[in-house]
C-alpha positions in Angstrom: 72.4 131.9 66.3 72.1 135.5 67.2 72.8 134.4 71.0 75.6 133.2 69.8 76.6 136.0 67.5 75.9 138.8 70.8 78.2 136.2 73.0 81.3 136.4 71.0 80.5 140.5 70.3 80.6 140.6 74.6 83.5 138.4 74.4 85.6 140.7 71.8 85.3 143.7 73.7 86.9 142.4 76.5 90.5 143.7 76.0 92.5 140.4 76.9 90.5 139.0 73.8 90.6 141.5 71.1 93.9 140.3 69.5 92.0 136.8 68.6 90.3 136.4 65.4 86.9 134.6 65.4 85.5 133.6 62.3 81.9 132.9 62.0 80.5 130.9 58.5 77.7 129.8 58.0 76.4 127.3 54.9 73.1 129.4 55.3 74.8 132.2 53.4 77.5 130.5 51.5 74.8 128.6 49.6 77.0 126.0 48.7 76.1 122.3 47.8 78.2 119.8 49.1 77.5 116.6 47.3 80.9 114.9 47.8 81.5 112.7 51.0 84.5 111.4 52.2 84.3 108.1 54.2 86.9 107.6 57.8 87.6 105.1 59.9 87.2 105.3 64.3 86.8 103.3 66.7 84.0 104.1 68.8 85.7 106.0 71.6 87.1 108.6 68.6 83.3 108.8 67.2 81.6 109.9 70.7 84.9 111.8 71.2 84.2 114.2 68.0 80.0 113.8 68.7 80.5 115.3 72.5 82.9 118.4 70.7 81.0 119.1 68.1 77.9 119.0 70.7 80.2 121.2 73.3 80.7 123.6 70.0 77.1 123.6 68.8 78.1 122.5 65.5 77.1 119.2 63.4 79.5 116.6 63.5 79.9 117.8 59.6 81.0 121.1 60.0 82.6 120.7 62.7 85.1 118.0 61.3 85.7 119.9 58.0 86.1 123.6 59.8 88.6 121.5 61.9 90.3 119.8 59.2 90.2 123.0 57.1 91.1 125.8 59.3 92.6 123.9 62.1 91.5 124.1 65.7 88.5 125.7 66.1 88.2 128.2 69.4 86.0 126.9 71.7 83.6 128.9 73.9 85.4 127.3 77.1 88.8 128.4 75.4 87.8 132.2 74.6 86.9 131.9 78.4 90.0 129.9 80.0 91.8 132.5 77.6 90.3 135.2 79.4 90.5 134.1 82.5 94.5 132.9 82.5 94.9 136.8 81.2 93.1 138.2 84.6 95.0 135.6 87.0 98.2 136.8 84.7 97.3 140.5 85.2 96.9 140.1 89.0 99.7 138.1 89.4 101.9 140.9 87.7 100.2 143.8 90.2 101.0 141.5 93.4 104.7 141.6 92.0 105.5 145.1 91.0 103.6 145.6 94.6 106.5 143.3 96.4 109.1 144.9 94.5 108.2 148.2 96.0 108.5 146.6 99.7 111.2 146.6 101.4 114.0 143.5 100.9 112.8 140.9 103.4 113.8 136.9 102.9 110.4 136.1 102.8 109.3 138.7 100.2 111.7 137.5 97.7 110.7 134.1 97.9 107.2 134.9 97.9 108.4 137.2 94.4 109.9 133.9 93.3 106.9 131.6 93.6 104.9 134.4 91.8 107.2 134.4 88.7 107.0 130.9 89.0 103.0 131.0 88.9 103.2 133.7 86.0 105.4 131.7 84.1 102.9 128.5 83.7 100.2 130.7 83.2 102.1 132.1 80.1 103.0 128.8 79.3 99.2 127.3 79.5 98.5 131.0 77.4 100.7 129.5 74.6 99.3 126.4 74.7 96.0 127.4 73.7 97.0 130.2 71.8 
């Protein structure tokens, strides 16, 4: 747990992520006895689906269903990270065009300002996505 706990501290002080909210509970400290269970249906492909996520998330399958189905989607490690990372490309990608706009006007420059717009605009679209 305290890995854990000094992972998402790193992760927070990055500046692309300090917007995001991560909320860490534990039933450790809430101390709270959960007596009543609720029974669902799957097929076998939805069962191993939510095992292998709740695996990936280092939860039981238990609290990771009812932290999903209480506080909606739950922020993956890889997210936080692919979050990160879309920010960086985003950042560069923003650099490289206020570095062609400087240039001189070519034909090629402004198509090569266009792609880049493009290329910003899905990463801002993917950002929203998982935002």
């Amino acid at each position: 747990m305290q890995g854990m706990f000094l992972w998402v501290q790193k992760t927070l002080r990055q500046p692309s992520c300090r917007p995001m909210f991560v909320t860490l509970t534990y039933s450790v400290y809430m101390k709270e006895n959960r007596d009543i269970s609720i029974k669902i249906r799957l097929t076998e492909a939805e069962k191993e689906q939510l095992l292998q996520r709740s695996k990936e998330e280092g939860k039981s399958l238990s609290s990771f269903i009812r932290e999903s189905a209480l506080k909606g989607r739950s922020i993956s490690k890889t997210d936080v990270q692919m979050i990160y990372e879309l920010r960086k490309i985003g950042a560069n990608i923003n650099q490289l065009a206020k570095h062609i706009n400087t240039l001189p006007s070519d034909e090629n420059i402004l198509y090569s300002l266009d792609r880049i717009n493009q290329y910003l605009s899905d990463v801002e679209t993917i950002n929203r996505k998982l935002l």
